[in-house]
C-alpha positions as CSV (number, residue, x, y, z in Angstrom):
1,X,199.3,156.4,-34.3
2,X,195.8,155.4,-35.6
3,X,194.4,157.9,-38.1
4,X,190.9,157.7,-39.3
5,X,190.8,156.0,-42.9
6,X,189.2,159.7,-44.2
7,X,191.2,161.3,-42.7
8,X,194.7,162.3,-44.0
9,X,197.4,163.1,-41.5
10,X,199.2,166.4,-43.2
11,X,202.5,164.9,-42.2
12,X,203.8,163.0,-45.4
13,X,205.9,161.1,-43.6
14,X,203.4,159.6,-41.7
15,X,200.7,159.5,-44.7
16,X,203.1,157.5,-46.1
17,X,203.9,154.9,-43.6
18,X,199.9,154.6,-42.4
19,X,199.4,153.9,-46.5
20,X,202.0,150.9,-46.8
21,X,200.8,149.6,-43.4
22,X,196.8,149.8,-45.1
23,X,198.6,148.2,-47.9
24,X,199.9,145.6,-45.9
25,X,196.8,144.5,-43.6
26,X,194.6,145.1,-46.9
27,X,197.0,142.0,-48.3
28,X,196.9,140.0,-45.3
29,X,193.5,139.3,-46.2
30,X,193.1,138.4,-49.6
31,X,192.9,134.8,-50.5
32,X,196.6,132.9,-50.7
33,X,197.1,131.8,-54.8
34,X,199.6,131.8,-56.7
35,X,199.2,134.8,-58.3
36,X,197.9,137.0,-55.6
37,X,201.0,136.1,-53.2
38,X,203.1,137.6,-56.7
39,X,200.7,141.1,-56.6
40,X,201.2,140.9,-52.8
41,X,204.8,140.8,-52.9
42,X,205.1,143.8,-55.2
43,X,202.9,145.6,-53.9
44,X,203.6,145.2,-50.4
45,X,207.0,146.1,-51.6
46,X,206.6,150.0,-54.1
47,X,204.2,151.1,-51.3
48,X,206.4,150.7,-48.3
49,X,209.2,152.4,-51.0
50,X,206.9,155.3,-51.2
51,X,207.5,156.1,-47.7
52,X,211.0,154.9,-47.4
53,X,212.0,157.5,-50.3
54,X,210.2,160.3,-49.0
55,X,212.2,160.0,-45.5
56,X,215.5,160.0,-47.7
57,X,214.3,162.6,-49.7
58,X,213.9,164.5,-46.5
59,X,217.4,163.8,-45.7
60,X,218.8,164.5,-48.9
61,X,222.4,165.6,-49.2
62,X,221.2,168.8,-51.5
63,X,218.7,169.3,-54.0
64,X,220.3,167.0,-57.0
65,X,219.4,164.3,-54.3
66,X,216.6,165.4,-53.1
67,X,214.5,165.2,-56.6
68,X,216.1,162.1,-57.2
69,X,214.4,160.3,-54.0
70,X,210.7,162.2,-54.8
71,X,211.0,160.8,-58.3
72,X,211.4,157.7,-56.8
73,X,208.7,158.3,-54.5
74,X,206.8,158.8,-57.6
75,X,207.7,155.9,-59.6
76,X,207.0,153.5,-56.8
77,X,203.4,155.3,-55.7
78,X,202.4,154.6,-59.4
79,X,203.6,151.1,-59.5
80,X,201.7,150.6,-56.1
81,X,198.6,151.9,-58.0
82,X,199.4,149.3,-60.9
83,X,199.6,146.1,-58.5
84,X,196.8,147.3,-56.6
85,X,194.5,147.7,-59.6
86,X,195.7,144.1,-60.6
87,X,194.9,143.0,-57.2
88,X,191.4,144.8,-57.4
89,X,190.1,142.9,-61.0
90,X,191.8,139.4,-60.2
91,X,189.8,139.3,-56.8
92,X,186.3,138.7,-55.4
93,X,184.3,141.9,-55.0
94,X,184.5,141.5,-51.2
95,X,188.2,143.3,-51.4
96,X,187.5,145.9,-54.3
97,X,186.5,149.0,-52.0
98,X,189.3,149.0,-50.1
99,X,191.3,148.1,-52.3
100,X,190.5,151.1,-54.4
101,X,190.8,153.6,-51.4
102,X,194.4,152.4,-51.7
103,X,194.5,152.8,-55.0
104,X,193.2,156.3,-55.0
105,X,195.4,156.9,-52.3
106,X,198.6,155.8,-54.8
107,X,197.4,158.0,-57.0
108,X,197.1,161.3,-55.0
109,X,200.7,160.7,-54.0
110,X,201.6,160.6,-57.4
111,X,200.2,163.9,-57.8
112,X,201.7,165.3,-54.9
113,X,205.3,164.0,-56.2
114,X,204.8,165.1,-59.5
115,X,203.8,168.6,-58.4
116,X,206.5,168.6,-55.9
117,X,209.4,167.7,-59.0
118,X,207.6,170.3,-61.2
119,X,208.1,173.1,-58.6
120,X,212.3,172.2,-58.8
């Protein structure tokens, strides 16, 4: 499904997959050092988690398990915020705006996890 990149699909599931596949073609362009294939790795990594979570959160065996998998979701949406921010000021200026739509994208699922444990 292609999605507009202002638009936001209301479907979390699907937010959460179109962001780690962003995440991934947003790496497949930056340049190929040693340390960005590191940030790559890890970030290509918590964001596809973010989604991957959220579907077993969804499939949750009761509500113990449930919170569990959000606050996973959580954990790895901020750590995809961290590596992309790393990514963002260790690279050339020609990969900051996207890369900081990806960040604030990391960062609204944060908030919608966090809300999400809070209302438990």
């Amino acid at each position: 499904m292609n999605q507009n990149l202002n638009s936001k699909p209301y479907d979390l599931e699907e937010r959460t997959l179109q962001f780690a596949k962003r995440t991934a073609l947003y790496c497949k362009k930056l340049p190929k050092n040693t340390i960005n294939i590191e940030y790559i790795r890890q970030v290509v990594r918590s964001s596809s988690s973010v989604g991957a979570n959220y579907i077993e959160a969804n499939e949750s065996l009761g509500k113990k398990d449930f919170l569990m998998h959000i606050k996973i979701c959580r954990k790895e949406a901020k750590e995809s915020a961290y590596w992309l921010r790393l990514i963002i000021e260790t690279n050339d200026r020609q990969f900051e705006n996207e890369g900081k739509e990806l960040f604030q994208e990391a960062i609204e699922f944060k908030k919608i996890f966090s809300s999400m444990i809070n209302k438990q």
